[in-house]
C-alpha atoms as one frame of an Amber mdcrd trajectory, in Angstrom:
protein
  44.471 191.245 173.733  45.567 194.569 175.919  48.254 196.321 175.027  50.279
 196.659 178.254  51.725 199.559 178.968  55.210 198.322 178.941  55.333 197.592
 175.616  53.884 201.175 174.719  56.591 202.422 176.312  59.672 200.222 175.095
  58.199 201.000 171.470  57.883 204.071 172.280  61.380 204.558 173.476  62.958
 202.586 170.550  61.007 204.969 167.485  62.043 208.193 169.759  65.705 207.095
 170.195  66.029 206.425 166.625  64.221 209.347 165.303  66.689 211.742 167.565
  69.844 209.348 166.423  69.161 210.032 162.945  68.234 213.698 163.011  71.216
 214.256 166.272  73.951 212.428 164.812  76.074 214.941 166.042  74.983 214.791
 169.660  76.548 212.832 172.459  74.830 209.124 173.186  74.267 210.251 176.310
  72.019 213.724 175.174  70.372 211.574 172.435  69.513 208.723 175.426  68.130
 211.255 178.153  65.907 213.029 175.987  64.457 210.023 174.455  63.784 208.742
 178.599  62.437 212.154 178.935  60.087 212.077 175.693  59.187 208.337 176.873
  58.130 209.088 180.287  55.438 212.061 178.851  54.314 209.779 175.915  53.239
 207.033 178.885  51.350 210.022 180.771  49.671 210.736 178.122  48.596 207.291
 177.547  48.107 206.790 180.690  46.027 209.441 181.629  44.363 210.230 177.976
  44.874 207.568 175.622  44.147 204.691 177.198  41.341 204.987 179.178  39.261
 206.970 176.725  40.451 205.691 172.834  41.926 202.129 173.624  40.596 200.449
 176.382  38.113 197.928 176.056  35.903 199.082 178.890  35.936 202.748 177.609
  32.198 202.195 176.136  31.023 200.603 180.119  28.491 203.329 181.621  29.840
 206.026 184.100  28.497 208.060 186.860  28.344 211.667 185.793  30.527 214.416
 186.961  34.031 212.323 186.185  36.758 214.597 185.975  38.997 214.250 182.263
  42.431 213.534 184.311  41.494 212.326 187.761  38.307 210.796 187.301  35.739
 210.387 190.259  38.521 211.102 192.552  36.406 213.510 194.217  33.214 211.620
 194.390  34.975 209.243 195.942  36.743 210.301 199.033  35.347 206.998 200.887
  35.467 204.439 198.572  35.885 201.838 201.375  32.861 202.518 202.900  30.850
 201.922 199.445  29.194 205.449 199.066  28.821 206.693 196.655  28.226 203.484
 194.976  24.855 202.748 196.463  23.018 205.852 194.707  25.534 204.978 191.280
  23.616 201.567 191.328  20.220 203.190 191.190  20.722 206.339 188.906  23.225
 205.274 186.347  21.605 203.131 183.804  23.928 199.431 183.307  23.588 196.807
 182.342  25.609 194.940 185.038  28.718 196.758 184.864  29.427 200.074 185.753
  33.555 202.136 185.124  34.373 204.698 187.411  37.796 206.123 187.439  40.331
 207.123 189.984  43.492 208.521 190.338  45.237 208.747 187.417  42.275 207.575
 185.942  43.027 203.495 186.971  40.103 201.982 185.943  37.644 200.459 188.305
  34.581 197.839 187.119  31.696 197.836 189.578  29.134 194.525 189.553  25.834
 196.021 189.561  23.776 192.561 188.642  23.071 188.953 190.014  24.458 187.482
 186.754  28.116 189.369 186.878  28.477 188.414 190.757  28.003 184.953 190.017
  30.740 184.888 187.407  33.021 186.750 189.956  31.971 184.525 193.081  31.082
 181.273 191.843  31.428 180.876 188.411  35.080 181.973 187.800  35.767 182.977
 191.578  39.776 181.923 191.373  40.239 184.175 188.139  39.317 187.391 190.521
  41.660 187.326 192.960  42.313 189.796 196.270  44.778 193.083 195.206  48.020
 192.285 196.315  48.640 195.347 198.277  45.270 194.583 200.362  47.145 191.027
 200.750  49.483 192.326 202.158  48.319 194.895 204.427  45.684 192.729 205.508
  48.149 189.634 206.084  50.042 191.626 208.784  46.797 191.860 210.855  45.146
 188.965 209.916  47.470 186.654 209.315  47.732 184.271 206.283  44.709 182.627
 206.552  41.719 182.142 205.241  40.784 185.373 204.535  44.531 186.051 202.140
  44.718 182.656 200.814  44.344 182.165 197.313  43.287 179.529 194.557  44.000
 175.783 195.415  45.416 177.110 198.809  42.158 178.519 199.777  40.023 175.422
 198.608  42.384 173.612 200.630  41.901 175.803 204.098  38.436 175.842 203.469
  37.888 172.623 203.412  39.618 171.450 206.450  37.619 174.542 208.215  34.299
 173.583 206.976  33.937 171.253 210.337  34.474 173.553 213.362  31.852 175.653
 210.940  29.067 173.284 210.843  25.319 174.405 211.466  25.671 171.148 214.244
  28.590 172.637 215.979  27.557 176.850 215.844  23.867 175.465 217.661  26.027
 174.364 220.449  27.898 177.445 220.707  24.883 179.216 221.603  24.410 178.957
 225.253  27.932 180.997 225.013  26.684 183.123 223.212  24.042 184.448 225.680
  25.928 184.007 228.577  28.835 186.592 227.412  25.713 188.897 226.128  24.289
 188.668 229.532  27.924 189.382 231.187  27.790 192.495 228.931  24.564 193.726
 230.341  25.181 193.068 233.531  28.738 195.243 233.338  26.620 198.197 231.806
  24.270 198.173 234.613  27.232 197.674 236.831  28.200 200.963 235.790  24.800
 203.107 235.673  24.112 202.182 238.992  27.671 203.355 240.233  27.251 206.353
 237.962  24.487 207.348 236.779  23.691 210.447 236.694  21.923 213.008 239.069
  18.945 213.936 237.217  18.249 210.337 236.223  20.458 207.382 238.105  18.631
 204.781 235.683  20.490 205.568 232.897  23.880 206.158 231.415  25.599 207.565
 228.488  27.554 204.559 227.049  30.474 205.039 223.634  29.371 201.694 222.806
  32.259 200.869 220.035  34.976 199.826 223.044  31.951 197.699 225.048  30.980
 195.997 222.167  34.527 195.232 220.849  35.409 194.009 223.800  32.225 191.417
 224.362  32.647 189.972 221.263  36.309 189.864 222.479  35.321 187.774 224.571
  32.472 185.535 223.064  35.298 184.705 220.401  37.686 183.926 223.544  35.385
 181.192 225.192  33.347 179.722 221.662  36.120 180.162 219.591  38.890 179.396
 221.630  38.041 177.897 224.497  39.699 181.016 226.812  38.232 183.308 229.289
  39.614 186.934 227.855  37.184 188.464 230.462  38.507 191.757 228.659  35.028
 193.258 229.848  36.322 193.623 233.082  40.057 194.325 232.073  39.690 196.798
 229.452  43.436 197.507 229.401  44.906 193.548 229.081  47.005 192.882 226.083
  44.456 191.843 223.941  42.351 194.833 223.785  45.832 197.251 223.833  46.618
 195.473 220.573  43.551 195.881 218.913  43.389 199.505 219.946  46.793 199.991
 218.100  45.375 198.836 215.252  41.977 199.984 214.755  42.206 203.390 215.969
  45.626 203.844 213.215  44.228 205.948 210.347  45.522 205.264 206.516  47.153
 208.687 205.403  45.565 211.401 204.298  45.808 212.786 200.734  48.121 211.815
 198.004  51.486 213.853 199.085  50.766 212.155 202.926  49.466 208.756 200.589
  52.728 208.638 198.656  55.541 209.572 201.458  53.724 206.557 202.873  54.021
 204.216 200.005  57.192 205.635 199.364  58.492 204.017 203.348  56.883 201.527
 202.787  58.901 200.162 199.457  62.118 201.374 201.034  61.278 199.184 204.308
  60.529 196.059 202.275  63.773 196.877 199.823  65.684 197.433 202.452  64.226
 194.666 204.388  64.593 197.048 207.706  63.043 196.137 210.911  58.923 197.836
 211.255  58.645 199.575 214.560  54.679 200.660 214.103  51.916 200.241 216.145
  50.433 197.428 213.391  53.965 195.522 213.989  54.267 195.760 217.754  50.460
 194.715 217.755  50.813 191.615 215.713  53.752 190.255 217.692  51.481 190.625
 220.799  48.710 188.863 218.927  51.075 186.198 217.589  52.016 185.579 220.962
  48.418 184.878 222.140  47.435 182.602 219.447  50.836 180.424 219.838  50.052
 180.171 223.923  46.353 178.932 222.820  47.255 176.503 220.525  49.716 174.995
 222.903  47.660 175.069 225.324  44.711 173.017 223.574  47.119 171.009 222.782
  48.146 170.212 226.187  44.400 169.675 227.494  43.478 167.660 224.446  46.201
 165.448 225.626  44.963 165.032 229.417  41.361 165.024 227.867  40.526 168.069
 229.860  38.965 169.338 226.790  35.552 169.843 225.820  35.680 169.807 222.664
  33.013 172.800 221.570  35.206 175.664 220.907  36.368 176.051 217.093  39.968
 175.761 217.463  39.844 172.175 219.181  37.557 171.148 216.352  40.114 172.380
 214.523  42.843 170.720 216.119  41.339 167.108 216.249  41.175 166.817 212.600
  44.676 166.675 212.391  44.916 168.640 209.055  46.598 171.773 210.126  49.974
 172.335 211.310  50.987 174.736 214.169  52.012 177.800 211.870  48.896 177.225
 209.689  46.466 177.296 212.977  48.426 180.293 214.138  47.185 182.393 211.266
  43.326 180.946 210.939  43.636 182.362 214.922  44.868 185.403 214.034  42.181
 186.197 211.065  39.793 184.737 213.814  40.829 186.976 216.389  40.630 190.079
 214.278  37.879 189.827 211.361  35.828 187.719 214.124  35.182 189.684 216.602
  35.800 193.722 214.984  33.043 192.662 212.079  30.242 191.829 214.603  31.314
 194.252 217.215  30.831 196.972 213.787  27.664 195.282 213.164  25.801 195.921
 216.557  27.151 199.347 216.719  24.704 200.010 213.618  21.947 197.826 215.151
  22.068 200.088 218.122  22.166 203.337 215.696  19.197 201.560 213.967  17.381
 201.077 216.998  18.083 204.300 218.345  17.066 205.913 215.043  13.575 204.085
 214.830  11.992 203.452 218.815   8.724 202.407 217.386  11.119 199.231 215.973
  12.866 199.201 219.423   9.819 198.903 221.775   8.243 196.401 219.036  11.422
 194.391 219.221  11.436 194.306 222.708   7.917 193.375 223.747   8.813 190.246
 221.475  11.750 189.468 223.534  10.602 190.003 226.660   7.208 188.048 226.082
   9.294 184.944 224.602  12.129 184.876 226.742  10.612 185.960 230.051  14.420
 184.947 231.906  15.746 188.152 230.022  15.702 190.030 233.201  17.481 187.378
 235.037  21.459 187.230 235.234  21.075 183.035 235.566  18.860 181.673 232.798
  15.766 179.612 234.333  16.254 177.974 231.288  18.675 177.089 228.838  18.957
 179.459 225.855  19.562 177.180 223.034  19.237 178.121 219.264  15.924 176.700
 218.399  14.942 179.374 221.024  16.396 182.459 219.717  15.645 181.707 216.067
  12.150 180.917 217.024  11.527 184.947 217.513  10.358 186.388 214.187  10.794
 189.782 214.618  14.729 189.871 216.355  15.602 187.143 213.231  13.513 190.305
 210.940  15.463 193.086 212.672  19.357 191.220 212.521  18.389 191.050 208.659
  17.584 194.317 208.136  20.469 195.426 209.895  23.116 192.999 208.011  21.302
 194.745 205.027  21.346 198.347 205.339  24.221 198.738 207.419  27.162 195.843
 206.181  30.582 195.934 208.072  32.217 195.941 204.829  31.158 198.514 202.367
  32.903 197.061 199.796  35.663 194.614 198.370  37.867 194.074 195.625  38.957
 191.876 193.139  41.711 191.557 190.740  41.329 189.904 187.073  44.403 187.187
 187.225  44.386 186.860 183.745  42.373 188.527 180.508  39.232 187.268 180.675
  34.962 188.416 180.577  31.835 189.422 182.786  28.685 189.480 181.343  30.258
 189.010 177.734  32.586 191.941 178.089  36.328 191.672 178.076  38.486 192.212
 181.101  41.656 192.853 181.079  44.195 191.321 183.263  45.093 193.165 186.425
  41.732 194.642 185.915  40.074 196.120 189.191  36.990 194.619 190.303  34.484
 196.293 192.952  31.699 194.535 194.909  30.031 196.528 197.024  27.419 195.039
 199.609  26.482 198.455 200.572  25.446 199.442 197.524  23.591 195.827 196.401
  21.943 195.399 199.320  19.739 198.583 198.434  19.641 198.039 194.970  15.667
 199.253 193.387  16.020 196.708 190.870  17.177 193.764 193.375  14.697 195.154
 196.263  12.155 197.369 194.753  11.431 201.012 195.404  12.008 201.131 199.175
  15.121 199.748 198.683  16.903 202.565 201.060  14.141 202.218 203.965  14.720
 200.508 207.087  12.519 198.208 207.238  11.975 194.544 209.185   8.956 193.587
 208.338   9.685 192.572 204.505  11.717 190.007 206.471   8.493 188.627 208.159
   6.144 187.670 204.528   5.127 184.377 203.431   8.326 182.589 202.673  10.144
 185.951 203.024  12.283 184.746 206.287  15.379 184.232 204.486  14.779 186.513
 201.168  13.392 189.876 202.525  11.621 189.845 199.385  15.474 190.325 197.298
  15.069 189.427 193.804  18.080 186.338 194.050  20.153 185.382 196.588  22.899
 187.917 195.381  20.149 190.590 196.712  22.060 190.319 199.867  25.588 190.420
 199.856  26.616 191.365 203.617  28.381 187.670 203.984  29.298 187.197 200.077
  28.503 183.991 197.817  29.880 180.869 196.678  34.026 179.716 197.921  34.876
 182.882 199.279  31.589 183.973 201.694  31.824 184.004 205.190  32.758 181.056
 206.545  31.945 182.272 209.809  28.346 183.928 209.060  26.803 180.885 211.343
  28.963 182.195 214.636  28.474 186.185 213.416  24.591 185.642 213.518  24.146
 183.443 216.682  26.052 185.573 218.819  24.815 189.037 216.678  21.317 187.507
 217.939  21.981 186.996 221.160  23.788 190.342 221.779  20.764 192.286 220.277
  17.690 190.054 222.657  19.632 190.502 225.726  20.647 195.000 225.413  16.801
 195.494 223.930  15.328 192.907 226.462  17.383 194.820 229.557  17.602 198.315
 228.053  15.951 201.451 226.752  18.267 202.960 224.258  18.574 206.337 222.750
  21.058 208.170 220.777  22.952 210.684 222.837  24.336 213.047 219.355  22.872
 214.045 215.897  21.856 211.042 214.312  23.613 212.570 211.159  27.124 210.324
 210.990  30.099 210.250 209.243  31.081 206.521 208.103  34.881 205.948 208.388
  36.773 202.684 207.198  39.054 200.767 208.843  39.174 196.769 208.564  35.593
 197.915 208.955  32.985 200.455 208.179  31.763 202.305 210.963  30.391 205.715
 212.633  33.590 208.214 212.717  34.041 208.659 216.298  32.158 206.598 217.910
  28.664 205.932 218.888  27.231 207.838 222.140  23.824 205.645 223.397  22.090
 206.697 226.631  21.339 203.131 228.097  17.824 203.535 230.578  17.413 200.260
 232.574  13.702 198.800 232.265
């Protein structure tokens, strides 16, 4: 068993009080009481910072990366531990065997799952013993709602079932006419806007920040397969939808640990005092909350006449009967959000990826334009279904390789709910956990030596198509395993797909900066910034 720090300190307190009271018999209560609080308080620092971490704890013989400092860790290593670097060069130069303990500030121990074996006992295995940080619950519940993404134990097994249906392989291939169409509305807006301004020394082309644009179409791909709605927010950039999201997304977390802690420090006086939030996050979700409650009673009033169709996910949803209005509220809100921002992240990197390596661009394309000939046409001569798209090799090679090398999420954390083991070795309870799909989706040992390398074609071997060649199926971690992976990883690839056929079938696109980026993280991990492509109509 751990020996919590609470009882350290009460025994602590109680040998210090009665030490003083027997050699300060003379002294007041109140000088014997105050210096025993003060003598307490540094006894816990140094077990908290010293003690602990390097003489008691049970993980103090795991592996760590070099350069850890003796009182605040890999602090400093670490300024972007969101984003999962440096993690992905820890996982090939620090020797493990499966488990990896970096520290951070005030050296709070972190556990980092470097092997198939240990992610299965986190993911599948033992999945409900490893839940979500509570802070993250909470900070992600006030964008996302509490849905599927917060939910936890038998709640979650409960949501995900009922979900499962409007999920279905069956019901995404329908979806994928959508799809296309709102990828094809996207092109047609870009070239919309080179014609009306492009520039002088070459009207065919355009410099494009593609973040916005591609937020904004997979906006509204999740409005009209998702939701049954017409957000059109390509063509109204500024409606509520996309002001919201702006007030959220483009909000950075504090920086440093004074700015860190006068936040934290708000933020416990806000909940204590239970006073009213007046932040961007706040006035965004109430917008949000408004939009999802005006769907749902609006499916509910065309399910009623029959006027619906019956293809978008929330009127699967609705017709099973299973959830009730506040429920379906949230699932829209963690739709809304986590639906559309992770895919919109996503083909930002495919377009740096494409833009980084043309000879992958111009291969991509000629496959495209060869087995979709109706690319260049706004109205399909024929329908795009998904037997179509995921008949092209090379764009199902490509979307891989991107999901791979470039994951929306860098990284994500688990708690140990009670004491308990990976990979034989004891965890403590309220134990941090780290997966990192960044990191494991270039691991040497999962993927071999050109683990790092951008490459498609180890997508395209004999029976490669779904492996890429990765050691087991927790070689590629960009949608998670077992109860808690991506219940949405159908919809993400369909319309990631279709997005990436039409721009490369229509377009010609370069980067318009260094290709040297920052990554910055957000819900999301993304280029710092923004993403500047010079679009050249071909």
């Amino acid at each position: 068993m751990a020996i919590s720090t609470l009882n350290v300190g009460a025994v602590s307190f109680f040998l210090q009080a009665g030490l003083l009271w027997q050699f300060n018999a003379s002294k007041s209560i109140v000088v014997v009481t105050g210096t025993s609080v003060v003598l307490s308080l540094v006894f816990l620092a140094c077990w908290r910072l010293y003690l602990w971490p390097f003489w008691f704890s049970p993980l103090r013989k795991l592996p760590e990366p070099p350069g850890g400092h003796r009182f605040h860790g890999h602090v400093k290593l670490v300024p972007n531990e969101r984003s999962g670097m440096p993690l992905q060069e820890w996982i090939n130069n620090v020797p493990n065997n499966g488990l990896i303990r970096y520290r951070m500030r005030f050296n709070k121990e972190v556990v980092f799952i470097t092997s198939p074996k240990g992610l299965s006992e986190v993911l599948v295995q033992k999945n409900y013993e490893f839940a979500k940080p509570y802070k993250l619950r909470l900070g992600l519940g006030r964008i996302l709602g509490i849905g599927l993404i917060i939910a936890e134990g038998n709640e979650h097994k409960r949501q995900r079932k009922h979900l499962m249906p409007a999920f279905s392989h069956r019901h995404i291939k329908d979806l994928y006419p959508i799809f296309w169409d709102k990828s094809v509305a996207l092109a047609q807006v870009l070239e919309e806007s080179i014609g009306t301004a492009g520039q002088s020394s070459d009207p065919s082309s355009k410099v494009f920040d593609v973040a916005d644009w591609l937020a904004r179409a997979t906006l509204d791909i999740l409005g009209s397969a998702g939701f049954g709605e017409e957000f059109d927010t390509l063509h109204n950039p500024d409606n509520e939808i996309c002001r919201a999201y702006r007030g959220v997304f483009e909000q950075q977390p504090p920086q440093g640990t004074l700015a860190m802690g006068l936040f934290l420090l708000r933020e416990v006086f806000t909940a204590a005092l239970r006073l009213p939030r007046h932040d961007s996050i706040t006035m965004a979700t109430k917008t949000l909350t408004g939009v999802a409650r005006r769907l749902i009673s609006k499916k509910k009033a065309s399910a009623l006449k029959g006027d619906s169709d019956g293809r978008d996910i929330i009127s699967v949803a609705l017709s099973s009967g299973n959830f009730t209005d506040l429920v379906l509220e949230n699932h829209l809100l963690t739709f809304l959000a986590a639906g559309h921002e992770t895919t919109a992240t996503s083909m930002t990197w495919a377009l740096y990826a494409l833009g980084l390596y043309p000879e992958i661009q111009e291969r991509l394309r000629a496959e495209v334009r060869d087995r979709l000939p109706h690319i260049m046409h706004d109205t399909p001569t024929a329908p795009v279904t998904a037997e179509l798209l995921d008949s092209l090799p090379y764009l199902h090679a490509v979307c891989n390789e991107v999901f791979r090398v470039y994951p929306p999420a860098g990284l994500t954390r688990r708690v140990a709910v009670n004491d308990t083991s990976i990979l034989g070795q004891f965890i403590p309870a309220g134990t941090e956990i780290v997966i990192s799909p960044r990191a494991l989706n270039v691991s040497q040992e999962l993927w071999g030596e050109n683990a790092g390398a951008f490459n498609p074609d180890r997508w395209l071997g004999p029976n490669m198509a779904n492996t890429g060649g990765g050691l087991t199926n927790f070689s590629f971690m960009t949608f998670l395993h077992g109860p808690r992976s991506c219940i949405g990883q159908g919809f993400a690839r369909g319309e990631f797909a279709s997005l990436v056929a039409v721009l490369v079938g229509r377009f010609e696109m370069t980067l318009a900066e260094d290709s040297d980026i920052i990554i910055e993280t957000g819900l999301t991990s993304r280029p710092k910034g923004g993403l500047r492509v010079r679009f050249r109509r071909v």
